[in-house]
C-alpha positions as CSV (number, residue, x, y, z in Angstrom):
1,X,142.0,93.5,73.4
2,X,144.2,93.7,70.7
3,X,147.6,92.0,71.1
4,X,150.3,91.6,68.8
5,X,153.4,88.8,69.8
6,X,156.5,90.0,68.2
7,X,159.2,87.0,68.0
8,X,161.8,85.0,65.9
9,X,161.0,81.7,63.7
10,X,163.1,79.7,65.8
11,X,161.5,76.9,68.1
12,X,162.7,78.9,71.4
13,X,161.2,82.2,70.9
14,X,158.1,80.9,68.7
15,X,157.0,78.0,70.8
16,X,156.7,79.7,73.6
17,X,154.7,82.9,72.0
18,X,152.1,80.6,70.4
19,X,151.4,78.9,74.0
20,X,150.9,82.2,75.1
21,X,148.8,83.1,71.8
22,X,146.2,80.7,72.6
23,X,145.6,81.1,76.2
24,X,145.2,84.5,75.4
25,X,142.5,83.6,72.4
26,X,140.6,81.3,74.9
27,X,140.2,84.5,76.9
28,X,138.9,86.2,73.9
29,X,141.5,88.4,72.7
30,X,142.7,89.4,69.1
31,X,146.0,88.1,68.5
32,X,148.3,89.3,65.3
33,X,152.5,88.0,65.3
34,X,155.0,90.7,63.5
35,X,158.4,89.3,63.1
36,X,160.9,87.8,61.1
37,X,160.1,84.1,60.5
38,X,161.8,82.5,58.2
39,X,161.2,78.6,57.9
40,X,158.9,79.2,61.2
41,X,155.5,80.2,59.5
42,X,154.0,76.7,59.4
43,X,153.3,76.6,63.1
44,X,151.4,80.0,62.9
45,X,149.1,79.2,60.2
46,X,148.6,75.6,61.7
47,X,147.1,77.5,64.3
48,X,145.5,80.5,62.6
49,X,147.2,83.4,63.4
50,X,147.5,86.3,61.3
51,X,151.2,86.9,60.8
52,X,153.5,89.3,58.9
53,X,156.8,89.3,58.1
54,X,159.3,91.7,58.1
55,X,162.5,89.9,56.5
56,X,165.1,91.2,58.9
57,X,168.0,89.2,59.4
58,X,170.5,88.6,61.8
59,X,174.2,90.0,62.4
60,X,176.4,87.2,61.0
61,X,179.9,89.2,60.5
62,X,181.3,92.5,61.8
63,X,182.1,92.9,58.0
64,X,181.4,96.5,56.9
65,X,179.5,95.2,54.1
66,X,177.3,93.1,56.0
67,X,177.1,95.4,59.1
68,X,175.6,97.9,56.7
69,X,173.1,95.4,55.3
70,X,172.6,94.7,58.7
71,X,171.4,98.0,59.7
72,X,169.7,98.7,56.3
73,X,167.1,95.6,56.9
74,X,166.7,96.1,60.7
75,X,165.7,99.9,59.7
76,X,163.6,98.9,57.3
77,X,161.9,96.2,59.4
78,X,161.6,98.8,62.2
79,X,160.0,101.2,59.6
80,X,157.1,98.0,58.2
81,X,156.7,97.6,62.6
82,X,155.6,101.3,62.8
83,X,152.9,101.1,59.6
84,X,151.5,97.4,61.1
85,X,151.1,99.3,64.1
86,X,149.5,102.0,63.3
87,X,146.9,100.2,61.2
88,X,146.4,97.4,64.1
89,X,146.6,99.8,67.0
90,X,147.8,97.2,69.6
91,X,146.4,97.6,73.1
92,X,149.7,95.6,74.6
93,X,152.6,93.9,72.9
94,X,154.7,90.9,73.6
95,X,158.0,90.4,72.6
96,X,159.9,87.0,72.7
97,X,162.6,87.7,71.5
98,X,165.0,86.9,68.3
99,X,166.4,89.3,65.8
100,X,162.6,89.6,64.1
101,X,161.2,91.0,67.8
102,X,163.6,93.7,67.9
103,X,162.2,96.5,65.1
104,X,158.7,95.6,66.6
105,X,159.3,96.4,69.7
106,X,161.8,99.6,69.0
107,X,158.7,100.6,66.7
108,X,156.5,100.2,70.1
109,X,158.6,102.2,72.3
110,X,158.4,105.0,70.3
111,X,154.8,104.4,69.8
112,X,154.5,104.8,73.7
113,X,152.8,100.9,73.6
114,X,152.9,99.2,76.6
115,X,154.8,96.4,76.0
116,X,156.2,93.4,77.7
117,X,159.4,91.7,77.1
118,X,159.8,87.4,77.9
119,X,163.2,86.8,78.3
120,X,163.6,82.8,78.1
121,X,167.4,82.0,78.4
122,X,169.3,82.9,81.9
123,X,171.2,85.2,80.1
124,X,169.5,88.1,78.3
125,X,171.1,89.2,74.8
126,X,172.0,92.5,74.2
127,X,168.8,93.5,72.4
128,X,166.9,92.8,75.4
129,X,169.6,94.3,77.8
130,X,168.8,97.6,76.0
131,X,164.9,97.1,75.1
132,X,164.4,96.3,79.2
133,X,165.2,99.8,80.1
134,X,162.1,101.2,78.1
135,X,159.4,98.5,78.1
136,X,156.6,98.1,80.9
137,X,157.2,94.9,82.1
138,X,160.1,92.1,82.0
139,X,159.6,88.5,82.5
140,X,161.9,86.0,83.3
141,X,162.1,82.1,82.6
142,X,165.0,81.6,85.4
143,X,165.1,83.1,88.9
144,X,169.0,83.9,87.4
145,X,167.7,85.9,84.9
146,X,166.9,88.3,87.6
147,X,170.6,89.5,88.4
148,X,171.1,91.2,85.1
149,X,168.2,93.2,84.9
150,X,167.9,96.0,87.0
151,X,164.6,96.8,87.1
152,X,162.3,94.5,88.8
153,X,161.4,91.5,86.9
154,X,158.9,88.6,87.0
155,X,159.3,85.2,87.5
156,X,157.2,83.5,84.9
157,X,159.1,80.1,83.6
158,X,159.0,79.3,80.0
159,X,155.7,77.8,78.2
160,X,156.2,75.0,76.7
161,X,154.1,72.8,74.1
162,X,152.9,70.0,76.4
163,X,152.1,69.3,79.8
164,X,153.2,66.8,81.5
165,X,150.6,63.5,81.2
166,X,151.0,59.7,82.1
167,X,151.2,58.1,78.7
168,X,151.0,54.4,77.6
169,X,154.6,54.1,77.2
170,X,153.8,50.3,75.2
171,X,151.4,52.3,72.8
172,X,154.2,54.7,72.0
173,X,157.1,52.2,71.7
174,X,154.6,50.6,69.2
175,X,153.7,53.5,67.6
176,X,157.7,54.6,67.0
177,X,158.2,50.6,65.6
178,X,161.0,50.4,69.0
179,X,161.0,47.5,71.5
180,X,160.3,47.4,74.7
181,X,163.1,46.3,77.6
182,X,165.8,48.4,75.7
183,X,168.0,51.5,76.9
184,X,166.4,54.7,74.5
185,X,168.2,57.6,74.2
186,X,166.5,60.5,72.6
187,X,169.1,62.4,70.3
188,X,168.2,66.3,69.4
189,X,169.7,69.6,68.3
190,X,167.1,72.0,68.6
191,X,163.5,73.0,66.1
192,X,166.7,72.9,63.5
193,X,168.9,70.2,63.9
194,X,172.2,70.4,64.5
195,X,175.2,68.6,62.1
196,X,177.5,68.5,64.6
197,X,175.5,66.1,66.8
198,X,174.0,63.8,64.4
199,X,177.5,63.0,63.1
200,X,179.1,62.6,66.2
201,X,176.3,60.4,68.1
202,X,176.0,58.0,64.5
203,X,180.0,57.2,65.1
204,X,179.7,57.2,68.6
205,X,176.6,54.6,68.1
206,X,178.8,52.2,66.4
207,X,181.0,51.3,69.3
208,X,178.4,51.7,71.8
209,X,176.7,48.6,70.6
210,X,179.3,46.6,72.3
211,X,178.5,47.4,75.7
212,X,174.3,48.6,75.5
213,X,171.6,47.4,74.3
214,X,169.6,50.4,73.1
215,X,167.7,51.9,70.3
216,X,167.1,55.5,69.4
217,X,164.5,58.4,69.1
218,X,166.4,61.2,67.0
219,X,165.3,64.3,65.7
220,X,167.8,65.2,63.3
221,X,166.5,68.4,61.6
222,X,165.5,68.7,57.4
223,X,169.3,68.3,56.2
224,X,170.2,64.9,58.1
225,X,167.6,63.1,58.4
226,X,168.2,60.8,54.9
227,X,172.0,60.5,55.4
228,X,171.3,59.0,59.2
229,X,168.6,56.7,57.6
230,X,170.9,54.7,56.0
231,X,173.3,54.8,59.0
232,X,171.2,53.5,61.2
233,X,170.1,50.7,58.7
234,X,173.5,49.5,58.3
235,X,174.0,49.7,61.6
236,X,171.3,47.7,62.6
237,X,170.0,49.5,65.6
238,X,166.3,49.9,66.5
239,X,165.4,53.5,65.7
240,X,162.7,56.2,64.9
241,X,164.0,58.9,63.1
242,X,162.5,62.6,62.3
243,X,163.3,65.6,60.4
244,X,160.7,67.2,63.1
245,X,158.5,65.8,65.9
246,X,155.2,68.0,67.0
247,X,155.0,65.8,70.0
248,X,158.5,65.8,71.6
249,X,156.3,64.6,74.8
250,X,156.3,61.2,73.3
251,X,160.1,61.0,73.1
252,X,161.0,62.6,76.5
253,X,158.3,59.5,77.7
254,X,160.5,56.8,75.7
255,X,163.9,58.7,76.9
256,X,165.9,56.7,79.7
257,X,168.8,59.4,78.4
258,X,168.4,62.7,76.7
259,X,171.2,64.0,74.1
260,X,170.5,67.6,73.5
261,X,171.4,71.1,73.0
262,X,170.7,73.8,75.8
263,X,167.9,76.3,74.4
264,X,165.4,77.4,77.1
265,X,162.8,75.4,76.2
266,X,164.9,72.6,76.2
267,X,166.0,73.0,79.7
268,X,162.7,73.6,81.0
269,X,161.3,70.0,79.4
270,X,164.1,67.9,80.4
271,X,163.9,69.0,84.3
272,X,159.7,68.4,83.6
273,X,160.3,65.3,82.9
274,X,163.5,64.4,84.9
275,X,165.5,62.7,83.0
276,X,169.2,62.5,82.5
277,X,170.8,64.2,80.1
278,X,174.1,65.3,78.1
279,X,173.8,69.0,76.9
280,X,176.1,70.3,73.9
281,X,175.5,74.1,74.2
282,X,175.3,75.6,71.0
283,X,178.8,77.6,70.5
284,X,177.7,80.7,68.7
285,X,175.0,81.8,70.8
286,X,177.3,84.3,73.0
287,X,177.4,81.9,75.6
288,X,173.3,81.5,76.3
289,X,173.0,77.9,75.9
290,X,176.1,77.2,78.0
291,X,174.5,79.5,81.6
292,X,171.2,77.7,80.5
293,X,172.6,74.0,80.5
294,X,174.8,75.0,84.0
295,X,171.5,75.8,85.9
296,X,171.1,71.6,85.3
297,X,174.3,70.4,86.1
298,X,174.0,71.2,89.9
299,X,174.6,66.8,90.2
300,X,176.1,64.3,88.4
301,X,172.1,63.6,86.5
302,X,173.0,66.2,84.5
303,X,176.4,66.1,82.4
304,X,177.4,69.7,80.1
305,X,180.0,68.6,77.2
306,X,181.6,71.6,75.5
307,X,181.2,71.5,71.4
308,X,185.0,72.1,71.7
309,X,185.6,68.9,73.5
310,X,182.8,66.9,71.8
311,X,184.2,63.5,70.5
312,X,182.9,60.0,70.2
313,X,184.7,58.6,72.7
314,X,183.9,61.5,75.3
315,X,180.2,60.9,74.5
316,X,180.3,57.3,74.8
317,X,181.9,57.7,78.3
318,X,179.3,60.1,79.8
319,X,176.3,57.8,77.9
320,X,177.6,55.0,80.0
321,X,178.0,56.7,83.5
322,X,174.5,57.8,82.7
323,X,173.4,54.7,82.1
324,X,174.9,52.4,84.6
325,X,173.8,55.8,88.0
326,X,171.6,54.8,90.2
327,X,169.7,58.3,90.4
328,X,167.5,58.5,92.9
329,X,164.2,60.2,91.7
330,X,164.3,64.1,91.8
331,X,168.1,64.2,91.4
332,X,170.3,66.7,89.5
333,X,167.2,68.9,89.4
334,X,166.3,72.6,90.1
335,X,162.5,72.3,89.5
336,X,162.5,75.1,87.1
337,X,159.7,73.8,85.4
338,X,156.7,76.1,85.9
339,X,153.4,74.5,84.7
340,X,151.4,77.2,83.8
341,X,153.9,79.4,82.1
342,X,151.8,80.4,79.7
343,X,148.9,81.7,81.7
344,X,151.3,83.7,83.9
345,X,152.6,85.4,80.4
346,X,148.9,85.8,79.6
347,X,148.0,87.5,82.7
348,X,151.2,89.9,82.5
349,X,150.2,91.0,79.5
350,X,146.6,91.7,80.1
351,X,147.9,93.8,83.4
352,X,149.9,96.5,81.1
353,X,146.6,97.3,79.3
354,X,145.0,97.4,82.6
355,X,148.1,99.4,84.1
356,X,147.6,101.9,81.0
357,X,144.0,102.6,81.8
358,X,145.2,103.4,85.2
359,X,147.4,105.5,84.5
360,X,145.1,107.5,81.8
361,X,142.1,107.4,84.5
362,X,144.7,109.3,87.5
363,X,146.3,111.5,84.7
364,X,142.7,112.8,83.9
365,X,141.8,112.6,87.3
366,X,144.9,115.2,88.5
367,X,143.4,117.6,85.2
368,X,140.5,117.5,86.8
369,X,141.4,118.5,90.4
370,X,143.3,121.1,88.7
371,X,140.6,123.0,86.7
372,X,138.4,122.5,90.1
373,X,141.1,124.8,92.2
């Protein structure tokens, strides 16, 4: 089969398309990704997929100006979609989602493609509200997920990069240059960073030191990452610091406290590996990140902190009650965390091809019968 994975170059849609990208190339298949990638190529040539861009972008202002733009890229994407796939001639398409998945798919549906849609935050965006009323199939990372759709959708989870393996913490600690018998607190803001959080967690580090005795694991994004350096150097606290980490397994090993954003993927990792966490939902995602991170905060393992009320002294207070719970194992989490998300996505999409010879095979059947009478 030939399959063709449209998605954004963000961590949260890509990740969890390449995961399904090479379960389905174990199994044989063709594979080709159509979207808009930006700074998100690397991942797809590190593991030799054919790619194309189609330099849409997103909607950043209701300007007229640059709702026109808008509408001017995302037709001319949508008109590059059609041409890719009429030259590749897909036998099923995925989309995961982003601003670069949406001309691919629109493209498809006129095509008449089957096409299956992965929705990986509990709250669908509107592209996918409106794509999910003309795609084959729609699948869901969260059993939420399910009340805004209202065709029938299925429960898949969301792939992630690892799975979950008993590693030698020591080698690790060693490996990172950290020390063993110390609190570590894994700082990230997403594949991207985020400002907000490196700024606030290095001032809020600085009065911490007087009541824990920790060390860090921070992924602080491309932009940060030298700045934070000589922070932490003056600051004198143990740390490993990363513009990017491939294997974010490592960390969530060292983690006794996890200081993160609330993407999908995100979500899904921190209930795999159970572990404590303060979420700081990005703002300016229409509210995603936010219905994500509340599907965790069921108990107190689990504490949400607006951006709006994000200060040092609030993040020092919930670091601490963190700390000093006695959480019993299991605590504070949903078990959300499906294992083999990816070959569930796999399967799903092999079915629509499947479903389309079906549906050939009884249409010819029915012209059949009817010549016959």
């Amino acid at each position: 089969m030939k399959i063709v994975l449209a998605t954004g170059g963000t961590g949260g849609h890509l990740f969890p398309a390449l995961e399904v990208a090479k379960v389905l190339r174990k199994k044989g298949h063709e594979l080709f990704f159509l979207g808009s990638f930006g700074l998100g190529t690397n991942p797809i040539e590190q593991n030799g997929f054919i790619f194309r861009e189609l330099n849409a972008r997103g909607l950043n202002s209701l300007k007229i100006n640059h709702l026109f733009s808008f509408l001017v890229r995302m037709l001319r994407a949508t008109f590059r979609s059609w041409n890719y796939l009429k030259k590749i001639k897909p036998d099923a398409i995925a989309g995961f989602g982003g601003y670069g998945a949406f001309p691919v798919i629109l493209a498809a549906i006129f095509l008449r493609y089957p096409i299956l849609i992965h929705e990986q935050n509990v709250v669908p965006g509107r592209a996918n509200r409106v794509l999910a009323h003309f795609v084959w199939k729609i699948a869901v990372s969260f059993q939420q997920s399910r009340f805004y759709f209202r065709r029938q959708t299925i429960l898949t989870g969301c792939p992630t990069r690892f799975l979950k393996t008993d590693f030698d913490k020591k080698e690790i600690l060693k490996n990172f240059s950290l020390e063993e018998n110390k609190t570590t607190i894994l700082v990230f803001g997403g594949s991207q960073g985020s400002q907000r959080i490196n700024e606030t967690f290095i001032q809020t580090a600085e009065g911490l030191r007087k009541d824990l005795n920790f060390q860090v694991v921070h992924i602080a994004g491309q932009r940060d990452t030298a700045s934070l350096r000589e922070e932490y150097l003056k600051l004198k606290i143990p740390f490993a610091l990363f513009s990017f980490l491939e294997h974010m397994e490592y960390a969530y090993t060292l983690a006794d406290l996890v200081i993160s954003r609330a993407g999908a993927s995100t979500i899904t990792e921190i209930d795999m590996f159970q572990k404590p966490a303060i979420l700081i939902p990005y703002p300016y995602a229409h509210g995603h990140q936010r219905e994500n991170a509340l599907v965790l905060t069921q108990t107190q393992s689990v504490q949400l902190i607006e951006e709006k009320d994000l200060t040092t002294e609030k993040l020092k207070e919930k670091i601490l009650f963190l700390v000093k719970m006695e959480k019993k194992d299991g605590e504070g989490y949903n078990n959300i965390y499906i294992s083999d998300a990816a070959e569930r996505l796999a399967s799903e999409i092999e079915n629509c091809q499947r479903k389309r010879i079906c549906e050939r095979h009884g249409k010819n059947n029915r012209f059949v019968s009817s010549r016959n009478v």
